[in-house]
Each structure stands twice: as C-alpha cells, then as structure tokens.
C-alpha positions, 0 to 999 in steps of 0.5 A: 458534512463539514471539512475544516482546513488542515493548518500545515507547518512550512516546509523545512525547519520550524522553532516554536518558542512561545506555548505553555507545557507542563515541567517533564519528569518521570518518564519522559526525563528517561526519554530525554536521557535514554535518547541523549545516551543513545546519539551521544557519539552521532551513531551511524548506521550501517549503509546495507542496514538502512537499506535493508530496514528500509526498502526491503520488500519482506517488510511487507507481508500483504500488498500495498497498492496506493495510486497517487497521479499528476494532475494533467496539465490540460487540467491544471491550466485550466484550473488555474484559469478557473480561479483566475477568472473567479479572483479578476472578478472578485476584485471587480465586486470589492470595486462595486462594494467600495463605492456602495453600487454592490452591498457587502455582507461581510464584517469590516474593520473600523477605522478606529482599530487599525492600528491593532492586528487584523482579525481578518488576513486581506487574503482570506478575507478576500477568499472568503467573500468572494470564493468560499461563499460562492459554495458555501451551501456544500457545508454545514448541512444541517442533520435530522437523523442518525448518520448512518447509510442514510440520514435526513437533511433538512432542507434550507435556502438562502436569497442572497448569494449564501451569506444567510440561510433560512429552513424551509420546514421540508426533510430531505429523506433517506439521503444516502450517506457518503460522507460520515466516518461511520466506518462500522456503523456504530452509530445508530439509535437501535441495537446493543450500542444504543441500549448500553447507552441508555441504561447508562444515562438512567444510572449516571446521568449524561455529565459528571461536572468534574476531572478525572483528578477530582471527583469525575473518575467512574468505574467505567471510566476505569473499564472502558480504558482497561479494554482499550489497552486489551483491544490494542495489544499494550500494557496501558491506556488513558481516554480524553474527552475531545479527539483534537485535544488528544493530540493537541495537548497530549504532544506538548507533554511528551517533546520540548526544547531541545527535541525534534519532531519529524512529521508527514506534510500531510499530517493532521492540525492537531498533529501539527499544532500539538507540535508546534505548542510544544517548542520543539524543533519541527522539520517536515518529511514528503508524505510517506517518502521513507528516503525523505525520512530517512534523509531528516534522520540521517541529518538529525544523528549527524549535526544535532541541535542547531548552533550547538550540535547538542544530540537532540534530547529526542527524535519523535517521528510523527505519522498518522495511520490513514491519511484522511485527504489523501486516503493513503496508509501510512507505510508503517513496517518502514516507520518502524525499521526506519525509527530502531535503526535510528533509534527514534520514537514513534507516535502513531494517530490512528484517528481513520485507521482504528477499527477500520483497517487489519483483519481484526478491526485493531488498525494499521498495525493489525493490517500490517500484523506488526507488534504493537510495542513497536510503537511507542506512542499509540493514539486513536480516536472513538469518534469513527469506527465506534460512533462515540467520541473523544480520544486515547493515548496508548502504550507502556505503562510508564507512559501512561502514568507520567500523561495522566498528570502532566498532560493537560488535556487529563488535568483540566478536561472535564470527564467523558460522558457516561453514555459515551464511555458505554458507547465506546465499550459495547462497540469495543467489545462486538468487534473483539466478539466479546459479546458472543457474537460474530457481528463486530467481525462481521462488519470489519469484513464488509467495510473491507469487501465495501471500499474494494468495491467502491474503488473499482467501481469508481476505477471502470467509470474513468475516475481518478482516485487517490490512496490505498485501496484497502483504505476506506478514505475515497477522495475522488478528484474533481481540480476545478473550483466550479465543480466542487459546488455544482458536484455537491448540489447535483449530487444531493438533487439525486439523494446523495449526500458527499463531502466536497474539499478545496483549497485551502485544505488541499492544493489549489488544483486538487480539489476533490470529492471526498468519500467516507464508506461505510459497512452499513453501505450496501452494494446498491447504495454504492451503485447508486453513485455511478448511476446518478453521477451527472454526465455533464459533471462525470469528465472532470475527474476523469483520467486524461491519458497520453494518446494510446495507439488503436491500430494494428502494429507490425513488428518482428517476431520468432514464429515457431511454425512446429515442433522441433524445428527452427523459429522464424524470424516473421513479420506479424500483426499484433492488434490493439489492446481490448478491456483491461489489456495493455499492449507491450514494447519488449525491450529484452528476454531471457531464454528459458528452459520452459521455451525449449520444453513446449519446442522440444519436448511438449507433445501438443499440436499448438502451433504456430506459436510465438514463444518467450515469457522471461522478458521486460519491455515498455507499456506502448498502449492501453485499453479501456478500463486500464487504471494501473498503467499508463504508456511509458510505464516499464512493466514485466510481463507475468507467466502468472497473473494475480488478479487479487480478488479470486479466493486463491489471490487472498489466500496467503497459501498459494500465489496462483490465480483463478484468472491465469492464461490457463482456465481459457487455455486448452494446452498449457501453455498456448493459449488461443485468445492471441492478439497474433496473426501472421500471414493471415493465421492466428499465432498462438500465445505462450504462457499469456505472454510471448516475448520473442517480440516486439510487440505483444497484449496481456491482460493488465493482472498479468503485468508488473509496473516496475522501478523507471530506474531498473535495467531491462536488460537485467531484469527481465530475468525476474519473469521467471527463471530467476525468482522461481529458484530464488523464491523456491528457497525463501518462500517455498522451501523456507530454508533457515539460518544454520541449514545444509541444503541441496540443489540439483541442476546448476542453471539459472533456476539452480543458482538462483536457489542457491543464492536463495539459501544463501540469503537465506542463512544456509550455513552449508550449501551442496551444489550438484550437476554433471557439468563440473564447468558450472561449480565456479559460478555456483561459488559466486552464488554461496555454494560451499560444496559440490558434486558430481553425479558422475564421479560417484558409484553409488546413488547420490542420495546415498553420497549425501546422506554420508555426507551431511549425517543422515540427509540434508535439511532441504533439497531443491531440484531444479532440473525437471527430471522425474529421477532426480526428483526422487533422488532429491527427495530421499536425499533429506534427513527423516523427521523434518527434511524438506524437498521441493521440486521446481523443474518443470515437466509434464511428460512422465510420472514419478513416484516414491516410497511411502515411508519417505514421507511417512518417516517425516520428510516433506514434499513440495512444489514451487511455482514462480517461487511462490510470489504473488507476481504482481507484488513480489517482481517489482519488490525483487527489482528493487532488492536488485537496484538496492544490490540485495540480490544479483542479476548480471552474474546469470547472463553469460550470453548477450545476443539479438532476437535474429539470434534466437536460434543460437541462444535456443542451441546454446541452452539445448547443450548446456553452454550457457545459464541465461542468454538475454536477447535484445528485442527492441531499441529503448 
C-alpha cells in the first residue's frame, strides 16, 4: 500500500528543452499540418458558441455531483501549527546529531564530493529524516496473499524509530482491504481469470525475452489488442508493458517543439513527465475548470507561439479520466465541446476510469454515453479493473501504426508477459459478457452500488470527503500530519488496512486517507470502517461548519386560514431544522397559478396554510446529517424533490421521487409534518415548500444549491412556472428543428413553452389565448402566429388543422382546463402529432375519442418540465446567467409580501404573467 508523490509542473508556462524523442512523420506530420491550417488566421470563435459548448447544461445526460471543501481555518491553522512543531523539533535533533549526542541513520555527503550536485536536496533530506520517517510503517506493507477484499500482511517492527524493519514470523489475516485498485475484483487466484493464465503459462512460458519488433509478437499479443479497440469502441489499439511508460514515453511521440500541451494541475507524474520529455510548451489549467481551459485556449489562438507568434503546430489538452487524489471525473462533455470549438487534440488517461465507470464498464466516456471518436488519444491501464498489467494507447488507425514505430515504449520494451496478456482478455471479455455470462455486468453494478454506499456512509458520520460520488476513488480528509499515521496504525490494530497520503503528494494541509472500493467489497465489510474508526481519531476530518441556529425563529408569513378568503399577514414560529433538513431564508416569490387552485378551486379542508412554492432564498441553518449545504448557500426550494436513490430518480423515464412531500401528504398539496405553528396551531405546508415566508424547513433533496452569482429575484421563477413550460417543450414534448407547434394559455407556463419551442428550433410557433394583450409579449418569447378563440366560429382545433394542413406537429396546453386539453390534443396532425398537458387541475374528468390516439397522435404529462429538480434548476440558472433563456421578461409586477393579496388579484384576473414578492432583505 504504498503512494509515490506525484511530481507537479509549476504553474504557468513550463519549456522543456532537453529530452530525447524520436524524429515525427507520418500521422503525426499531418497533425502538425492539419493543426497549423486549422489556426493559420488566429480563428475566433464565436462568444455564444463557446458558452454554449462550454457550460450548457444538455451537455450532460446524467448528474454530476462533486464536493470539494476549504479546509476550515480552525483546521488549517492548526495544522500548519502541527508541522511547525515537527519542523522546530526536527532542527533540534539535526542539533544533537551534529554533535554526535543523537545517532543519525540516514546517508550523507562526503565532504570530498561537494563540489558536485547534491543527491539529496537540503529540504527533502530534512523532511525525510525528520518527517516521513516518523510515519513511514504506514508504507511498504508487505503482502502475502491475494489483494482482494481481504488479504494478508505480514506483520514486522521495527526498534529504532522506523529506520529498519524486521518480520516477526506472524501473518496478519484477512485484513480487509481499502486500499487496492481491485476496482472489479479481478485479481484473484481462483476463477476463469486464473485458470486462463495458467494454461497460458504451460504454453508460453512466463517471459518472451524479446520486442514486440523482433521476435516477441504472439498471437495473443495480437488478439488481446484486437479487443481492446472492440472493448472501447475505436478502430485500433496497441498494449505496453508498464502503465507509467504508457504515458511516459508514448506523449513524446506525439507533442514537440512548436506544440502546446494544456494540462490539469492535478494530473498524474507520468502525464506530467510524458509532457515534459517531449520539449513542448507546457502551461497548466485549475483542475477541471473548463473557464481556465478555456482561457489557455483563448490565449493559445490568439498569440501563438511566444517571440514568434507562429500558430502553435498543435494543441494537445491533456486530462485524466478520474483523478486518483482528488477522486473527481473528469467533466469530459465540456473537454470535448471545448477541444471542437478550438479545434484542439484530446488525450484522455483512463488509468482509474477503465472498467470502473459507465453502465458497461468502458470508462468515462461510457458513463457520460459520448463518442469515443471524439477523443482523439485514448490511453488506460490494465492494472485496476482487469487485475493484470501494463498500458494501452487507443483510437484511429493511423494513430496506432505511426506509435508502434516511433514510440519508444513499442521499440525498446521487452513484450507483455503471456500470462498477463490471458489475464487481460479473459477479465476483458467477462465484462463485455463474451463469455456467456452476466458476471463482468454483474460486478461493474456493484462496484457502482458499492462507492455510492461507501460514500454515504462516510457522509452521515460527519466526514469530509472529496470527489464525484460515482467515482470509486475515496480520499477521505484527515489535514493534520500526526494523523495520518496514527489513523493508519489504529486502523490496521482493527483489520483494517487503508492508504494514508500527505504532503508532498497533496497540499500541506490536505492530508488525506484515501480509499480504493471494490465489487468484491461487501456491504458489511464497508460497515465495518465506521464501526471501528476510532472515537479519539473520527473528529479530525469531520466537517467544521458556521454556527447553525437551533431556536425557534419568528418571522412573518401570508396564512391562509380558509378557503377562498384573503391571506393573512401573521407572525408564525418556525422550528429548527431536524435530520436531513435545511432551514431557508426566502428572499423572493413568484405567484403561481397553483396557489391560487389550493385557495380557490382545491376542495379539501387543509387549512390553515402557508402557500407559496415558486421562491429563492438563503440557507439560514442546517440539520444533522446535512452534507451538500451549508449556511449562506443560495438554494431554490423544489415542489419536487430528487432523492437519487428510489428507482424512479435512477430512472431516465421519469423525474418524480419515491421521497416527494406527497407519499406523507394526505392531500396533495398540504402536508401535515410542518415546521409552522401560529398561535399555538400547526400550519400546514404547501407542496413541501411554503415560500409566502421568511422562514421556511424542507428536507435537503428538496433543495437545489444554485450559482452565488444569480439573482434571486429573477430566479426563483425556475421553481416552478417557468421550466415547467420550459421544459415541457424540451424534455416532454421533445419538439424538434423545423416543427409548428402550439400552445394554449399565455401566461408564465405558456410563454415559458413557447420560448421552449423556440429554443428548440420550432420553425412555426402558434400562440393562443383569449386575452389578445398578451400576443406582444408571446413575440418576445418566438411566437410567430396567433389566435384568438373568440374571434373564430368554429372550434379551434378545426382553425388549426386549416391552418397548418392537417394539425400541428406538438401542442402544449398550458391552461388547466379539461376542454381544452381536448382541444389541444385533436389539434395535432394524425400519425405522429404529439400533445402535452401542463396545466394542472384535479377537479374534473376529461376524455377524448379513441381514434385520436388510435390514428397515431400521442398524449402526455409534464410535471415541472420534466427535469430531475435538483440537476436541472441550477443547470437552467446557469443557462439564464449565461443569457441562454430569459427570466425578467416574465415579471411584469414587483410587489412585497404585505402585497400577497394584490398579486393573488391580479393573477385571479389575468392582469399579469408573474408578480415577484420580495419576501425578505438580502
């Protein structure tokens, strides 16, 4: 169990000048040419381009949830203080062992041989003999067995403060095992994996003692790469012996002079010194920032090569697919939007990802179901998910021909080892199911279902832990250097045996435990860490938080005591937040048309009742077992949660929850488990939110942290009205490029639908209300048509049918009216025309003719637009900060919470499309 440290470029621009590489032809020339060509001129981009390649949130087709966290300051001072301690006293032994009172262990310089360069920099000298050694039983752990879920040490000691060790002739049994890349469980000595390699050894020996070049090319050398070009989706692929040479020597190949590498700061040594061996111009992006990539790459087009302002002969973005400190993913949809507007190259390091990301095992790209062409270097290792070793380099075929005789890595390296090689295709062929069974799909599953589970447990004990929740890389944050041994010893007495990581291969107060799981992991086994982490150990990575306030808070809010009758301006008592809620400042509102159903229309007895659900506010406190918010945070509150663990929040079918407000709620929309009381009764809650005030508790996965930069003013309008329409057209209705399409009702929904279409690429967009005041503002949204019920004799599918040649191609209604529902449906064109209802009513029943779905029309609902709430509302935030959609053409009306009333009135007659109440000070 043993981390080297990662050697890091400096920031900012690095020239390499020395570094043998071997002379580029072939398909590397035409890169440099096509390259070259392609920035001739300095190409701009066009600005909305960019943005949209960049930061749209379509790019993504699943969610992507990373935690990163400051350390606190509390934490970093005191841990700076810790290596201040260990340094003053480390000076103080160098003291003793310079005059001979305290014996120094460690090699020296002889004085002949000063005059030559150092073997040993004064620093890491220092650090190693006074620092490192201190811990140094954590590494190097000798292993007897196989690493599986749980392997053997055995045990050693040492008797002079770790400068040697000696065995003690005792095995340490069944440790479980956290810290292997055994993401699948493929190494193992029992099974068809084994067996393979056994049969193989019989035949072929262990060594071929020559090339590939030579005389050292099998035919399973020749098979095993055939299927990992399969296995990934490319026209070619080529194996290397070592991992680290993969890169090493392979990046050399294809970047010199005259070319650019932009590379993640977190990248890995051989990634780092691959580049650095290769002589080309090297300059560091913040690790997955796509605007610090996008600001190298802005700047690369612009001035060219430096002195000269040549067009770099090449742009090589350099990324890995998860990063093994940090435990993120790699925000590839962005890389590769990023790398076609800038006409880029992309090498991608799927060491970590390859086997133990995407729904099929093929890594990154699979998890984020992109092309594989799109990338145009694709490298990985065998070491993790297929237990074996060595690397690949993968992707056209030109590519490949032109590495297997300039690379040096093919030239000089001795061939894979035919017992590695069977190893490699027999795990490679399980997960593709080539082998008959379900067991390589079996185990991608759990090693997903594991790290998801890992995490949260990891979570609810108050750990802080870095990356991507799908990623099965766990560093779990320990800061101070006195820890990071004791926490492996502890461990390790409890048979338990994890990989502790610091300085220098992480920041000086970022220390870390970090964990590798497994599929072979079983939820006991994963239990068993929290149960035995040490109580005097578990605090020191635990969250330090802002104060959160556990009393009462009396605030202002509208009370509807009964139906039909005015809100009331009241002071209520709103209670702290329990588990797994958060406690909300509303800053804004919108008025929906849904309050007015439940005070108007609604027949139920839930009352009394704060309303509201369109609103944006502050995170004022949390609860235990809060991990994704903190106070301060701006959130919107969600009509509709997403817990994303029922089986409807993994399905891409739907975006409703097992967990929503109503499976507890025995009206819709009230719900009875309040955090309200007002003079000394319950107030029930509506929707799960109730923003007419200040204060209000919702469950954390009803809650969407959204951009510090967005106007709550503006935004809390994203809470319902506006991407239920919105979305209705995108995700619902699906409307496509060249359509007609129409919508019925012109409010907020309404409009947001048509400007749904039109974002879409609706070529023709039908606009319909009795209120003709409202066709101007429907034109701002993209309507091109409009229609007045009123001013025709005839029904208004029947206008549109005449109007459109036999119907449209998708209708929305948006108005909640059981008739025109119909209307809208009988409107669409036979054969594919699709209708979707968003209005929302519960009062009446509605029907239509058979044949109208018989002769190919199809009818649907849209809830909230379809968007899975807490991935979707700070995607369409950003997509309104970034001018993608509008937001203040929907208010028309700015008023107070005093004014609820008014605004009530004013939507009750149609006098408006979205009155904004300002709830409380920001």
């Amino acid at each position: 169990m043993t981390e080297s440290p990662a050697t890091k470029p400096a920031n900012g621009e690095v020239c390499v000048k020395n570094g043998l590489k071997p002379e580029r032809n072939g398909f590397v020339k035409s890169l440099h040419r096509c390259h070259e060509r392609q920035h001739k001129h300095h190409w701009h981009p066009d600005e909305d381009e960019i943005h949209a390649a960049s930061y749209h949130g379509s790019l993504y087709s699943r969610p992507f949830i990373e935690s990163f966290e400051e350390t606190p300051m509390l934490v970093a001072v005191l841990t700076y203080m810790g290596y201040g301690i260990l340094t003053i006293f480390g000076y103080l032994r160098d003291f003793l062992r310079h005059w001979k009172i305290e014996r120094c262990h460690i090699a020296r310089e002889k004085e002949e041989q000063k005059d030559f360069v150092p073997l040993y920099q004064d620093f890491e000298n220092f650090y190693t003999r006074n620092l490192y050694m201190r811990i140094r039983d954590n590494w190097n752990r000798p292993i007897c067995s196989v690493p599986g879920a749980k392997m053997d040490l055995m045990e050693r000691a040492s008797h002079d403060y770790n400068w040697t060790f000696e065995y003690t002739g005792r095995v340490v049994q069944d440790v479980i095992n956290l810290g292997s890349y055994n993401y699948l469980g493929f190494a193992e000595n029992t099974g068809p994996c084994a067996d393979s390699a056994a049969e193989v050894t019989m035949k072929y020996g262990v060594g071929i003692a020559s090339t590939r070049q030579e005389i050292g090319n099998l035919d399973r050398h020749e098979e095993m790469e055939k299927l990992v070009a399969k296995f990934l989706g490319v026209e070619s692929a080529m194996a290397f012996g070592m991992g680290f040479a993969t890169n090493s020597m392979n990046i050399p190949a294809l970047a010199g002079k005259g070319c650019l590498i932009l590379s993640d700061e977190l990248n890995h040594a051989s990634l780092v010194l691959g580049a650095r061996l290769s002589g080309s111009t090297i300059r560091v992006f913040k690790h997955n920032n796509m605007q610090s990539l996008e600001k190298l790459l802005k700047e690369a087009i612009v001035h060219g090569q430096p002195r000269t302002h040549r067009p770099w002969k090449k742009i090589l973005i350099v990324v890995e697919g998860i990063y093994s400190m940090e435990g993120s993913i790699v925000r590839l949809p962005e890389v590769i939007a990023l790398k076609k507007r800038y006409r880029a190259y992309l090498y991608l390091d799927e060491a970590h990802s390859i086997g133990a990301l995407g729904p099929r095992g093929r890594g990154v790209v699979d998890y984020f179901g992109l092309d594989p062409c799109d990338v145009d270097v694709m490298m990985g290792t065998f070491t993790k998910s297929f237990g074996a070793a060595g690397g690949y380099i993968a992707g056209k075929r030109e590519l490949i021909e032109y590495l297997r005789s300039h690379s040096h890595s093919a030239v000089y390296a001795t061939s894979m080892s035919p017992p590695v090689v069977e190893q490699i295709i027999t795990s490679m062929k399980c997960i593709m199911g080539e082998d008959g069974t379900t067991i390589g799909c079996d185990r991608v599953r759990q090693l997903a279902e594991n790290t998801v589970y890992f995490r949260k447990r990891l979570r609810e004990m108050g750990f802080i832990i870095y990356g991507n929740n799908d990623s099965p890389v766990v560093p779990m944050m320990l800061y101070m250097p006195a820890k990071i041994g004791a926490f492996g010893r502890e461990m390790l007495k409890r048979n338990i045996g994890v990989v502790v990581v610091g300085f220098p291969a992480t920041p000086i107060i970022e220390s870390r435990a970090r964990f590798c799981i497994s599929a072979a992991h079983t939820n006991d086994m994963l239990d068993r860490f929290s149960s035995s982490t040490p109580q005097h150990l578990s605090p020191v990575g635990k969250k330090v938080r802002n104060a959160t306030r556990q009393e009462v808070i009396k605030c202002k809010a509208a009370v509807a005591w009964e139906p039909s009758k005015p809100l009331v301006i009241e002071e209520i008592e709103v209670a702290p937040p329990q588990a797994n809620e958060v406690r909300i400042k509303i800053v804004a509102t919108g008025v929906c048309h849904s309050d007015l159903y439940h005070l108007f229309e609604s027949m139920n007895n839930a009352y009394p009742i704060v309303l509201g659900h369109e609103g944006a506010g502050i995170i004022e406190s949390v609860g235990p077992g809060v991990t994704e918010f903190q106070p301060g945070d701006k959130v919107i509150p969600l009509p509709v949660p997403q817990c994303r663990e029922c089986r409807f929040c993994k399905s891409p079918k739907t975006n409703q929850c097992e967990k929503a407000w109503v499976a507890d709620s025995g009206d819709v929309m009230a719900l009875e488990d309040s955090r309200f009381t007002c003079k000394g009764k319950k107030v029930l809650q509506f929707m799960g939110t109730s923003t007419f005030s200040e204060y209000t508790v919702l469950n954390q996965i009803a809650v969407a942290k959204i951009d510090p930069a967005a106007p709550l003013d503006k935004v809390c309008l994203l809470g319902c009205g506006i991407c239920t329409g919105y979305g209705a057209a995108i995700n619902t209705a699906k409307v496509e490029p060249g359509s007609t399409c129409a919508v019925f009702g012109l409010g907020a929904v309404g409009l947001a639908a048509v400007m749904g279409c039109y974002v879409a690429g609706a070529k023709r967009i039908i606009a319909i209300d009795i209120n003709p005041e409202k066709f101007e503002k429907a034109k701002v949204f993209g309507a091109t048509d409009f229609i007045n019920p009123k001013d025709h004799d005839k029904p208004i599918h029947e206008v549109l049918i005449e109007m459109t040649n036999g119907g449209v191609d998708f209708s929305l209604e948006c108005v909640g009216n059981v008739g025109v529902m119909r209307s809208a449906l009988e409107s669409c064109i036979k054969g594919w025309g699709v209708s979707v209802i968003v209005g929302f009513t519960n009062v009446d029943d509605f029907a239509a003719r058979p044949i109208q779905l018989i002769a190919g029309r199809t009818w649907k609902g849209s809830l909230v637009g379809g968007f899975k709430t807490k991935d979707g509302v700070p995607e369409l935030v950003k997509a309104y900060l970034n001018k993608k959609i509008k937001l203040d053409e929907f208010i028309t009306h700015n008023m107070t919470l005093a004014q609820a009333n008014d605004a009530i009135e004013l939507m009750k007659h149609s006098k408006c499309i979205r009155t904004v109440l300002s709830v409380s000070p920001q």
